[in-house]
N, C-alpha and C positions, 0 to 999 in steps of 0.2 A: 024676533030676529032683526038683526040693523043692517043687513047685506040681502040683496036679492039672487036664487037661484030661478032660474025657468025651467018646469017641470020635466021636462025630459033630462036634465041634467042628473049626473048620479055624484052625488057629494058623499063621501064614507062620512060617517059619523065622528072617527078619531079625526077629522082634519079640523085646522082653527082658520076659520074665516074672519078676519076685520072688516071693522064697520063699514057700510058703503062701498063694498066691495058687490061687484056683478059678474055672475059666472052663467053665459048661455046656453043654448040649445046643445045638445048633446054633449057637452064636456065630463070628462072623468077626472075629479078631485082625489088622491087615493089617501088612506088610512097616513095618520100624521104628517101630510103634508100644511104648512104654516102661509099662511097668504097674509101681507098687512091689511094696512086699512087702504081703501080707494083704489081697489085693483081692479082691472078688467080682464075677462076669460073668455075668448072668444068662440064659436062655436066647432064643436069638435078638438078642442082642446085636449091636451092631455098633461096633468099635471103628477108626476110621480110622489110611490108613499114616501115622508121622511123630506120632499124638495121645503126649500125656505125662501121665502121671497117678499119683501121689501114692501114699504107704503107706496100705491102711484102704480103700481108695474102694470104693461097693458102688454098681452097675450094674445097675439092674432087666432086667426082661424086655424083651425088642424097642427099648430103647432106641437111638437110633440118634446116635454121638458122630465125627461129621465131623472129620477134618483142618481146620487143625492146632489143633483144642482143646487147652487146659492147663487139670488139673485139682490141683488142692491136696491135702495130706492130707484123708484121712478123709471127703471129698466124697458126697452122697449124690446118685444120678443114679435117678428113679424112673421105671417101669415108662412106654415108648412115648415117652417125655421125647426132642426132637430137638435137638442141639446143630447152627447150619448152618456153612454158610461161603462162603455167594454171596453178594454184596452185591445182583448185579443179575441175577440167574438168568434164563438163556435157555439151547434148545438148541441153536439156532443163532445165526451170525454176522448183521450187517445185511442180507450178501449170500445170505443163503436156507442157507449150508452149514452140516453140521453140527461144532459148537462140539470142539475138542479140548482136553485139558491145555492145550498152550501158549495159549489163548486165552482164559484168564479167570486171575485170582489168588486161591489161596483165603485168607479172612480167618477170624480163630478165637474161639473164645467161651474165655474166662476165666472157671472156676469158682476160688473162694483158697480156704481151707484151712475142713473145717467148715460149707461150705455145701451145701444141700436143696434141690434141684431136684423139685418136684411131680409126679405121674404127670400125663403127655398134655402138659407146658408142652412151650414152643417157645421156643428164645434165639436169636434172630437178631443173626448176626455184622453187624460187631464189638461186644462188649460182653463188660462184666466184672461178674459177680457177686462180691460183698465176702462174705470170711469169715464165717458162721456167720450168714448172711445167710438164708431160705427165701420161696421161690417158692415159691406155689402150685396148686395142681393145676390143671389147664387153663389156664394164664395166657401170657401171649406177650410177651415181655422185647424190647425193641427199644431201651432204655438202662440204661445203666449204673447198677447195685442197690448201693447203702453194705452197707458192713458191718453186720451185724444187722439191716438191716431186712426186714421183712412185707410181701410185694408182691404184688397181685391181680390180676385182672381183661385185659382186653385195651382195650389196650395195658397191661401192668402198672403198675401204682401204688402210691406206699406207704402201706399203711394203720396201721402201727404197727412197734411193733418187737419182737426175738425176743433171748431168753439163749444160750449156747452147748447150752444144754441142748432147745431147742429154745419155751421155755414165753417165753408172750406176755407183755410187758412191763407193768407198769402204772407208769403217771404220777404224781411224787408232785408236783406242780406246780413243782416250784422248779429244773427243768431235770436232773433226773436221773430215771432209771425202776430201778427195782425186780422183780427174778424174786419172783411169789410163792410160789414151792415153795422154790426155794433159798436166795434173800435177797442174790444176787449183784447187785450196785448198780452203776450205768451212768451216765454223762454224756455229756447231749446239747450240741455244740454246733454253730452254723451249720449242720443238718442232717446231722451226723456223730455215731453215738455210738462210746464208749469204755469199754471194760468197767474199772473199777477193781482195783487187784492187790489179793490177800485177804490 
């Protein structure tokens, strides 16, 4: 085995663990779920059957990542952070019974590649977080987040934008924003930014 689990962890047998991948104390792996290589699972995790997720991805504590999410490289999933996948959650049917598999479809949150999911946020399916995009800690995502952008509050909003590095953008008015630690230069247009090659 080229991944480590900690005995209390319950990993199904159908899931595909990559190499140098760590999955802690009490986390649930379920049947066909895909982890790459160099992932981390933090304690009390919960990874659904069928989720897919990326080389790098680090997995806080008691995070809870529903079927059938897709997560990108290197994806940061912070502590309590819920990915759903009911559009219209009930436990039961119209007719009083209770609700099985066959009677609902699950829908899935898209995390792409490089993006920071906040401790305690909520992404309610369906919706796509854009690459190197960050959500904030206790925020509730209910549309679809651009790539780089800084998004708040509930319902989330974007309040600015972010470098791959994680550092907030400044504006230099003429429709491009600036990292000021790094100096990595970005173009904005029609609400979309673009990181320039160096």
């Amino acid at each position: 085995m080229s991944y480590r689990v900690v005995e209390s962890a319950e990993v199904s047998p159908q899931a595909t663990i990559g190499d140098g991948s760590s999955i802690w104390h009490l986390c649930q792996i379920r049947e066909n779920a895909v982890l790459g290589t160099g992932c981390v699972i933090g304690r009390g995790a919960y990874i659904g059957s069928g989720v897919v997720m990326g080389d790098n991805c680090k997995v806080q504590n008691h995070a809870l990542v529903y079927e059938p999410a897709r997560l990108g490289n290197g994806v940061f999933i912070g502590p309590a952070v819920v990915l759903t996948n009911d559009t219209y959650p009930r436990a039961v049917n119209p007719d009083g019974s209770l609700k099985s598999g066959d009677d609902w479809e699950a829908v899935g949150v898209t995390i792409e590649d490089g993006a920071a999911i906040g401790a305690r946020a909520v992404c309610v399916a369906p919706v796509t977080v854009g690459a190197w995009a960050m959500v904030a800690a206790g925020a509730v995502v209910t549309s679809d987040v651009p790539a780089h952008a800084l998004v708040v509050g509930v319902p989330a909003r974007r309040i600015g934008w972010v470098s791959r590095a994680g550092n907030r953008l400044q504006d230099r008015g003429d429709g491009t924003w600036v990292d000021p630690v790094t100096g990595a230069v970005h173009d904005e247009t029609d609400g979309k930014l673009t990181e320039r090659a160096s």
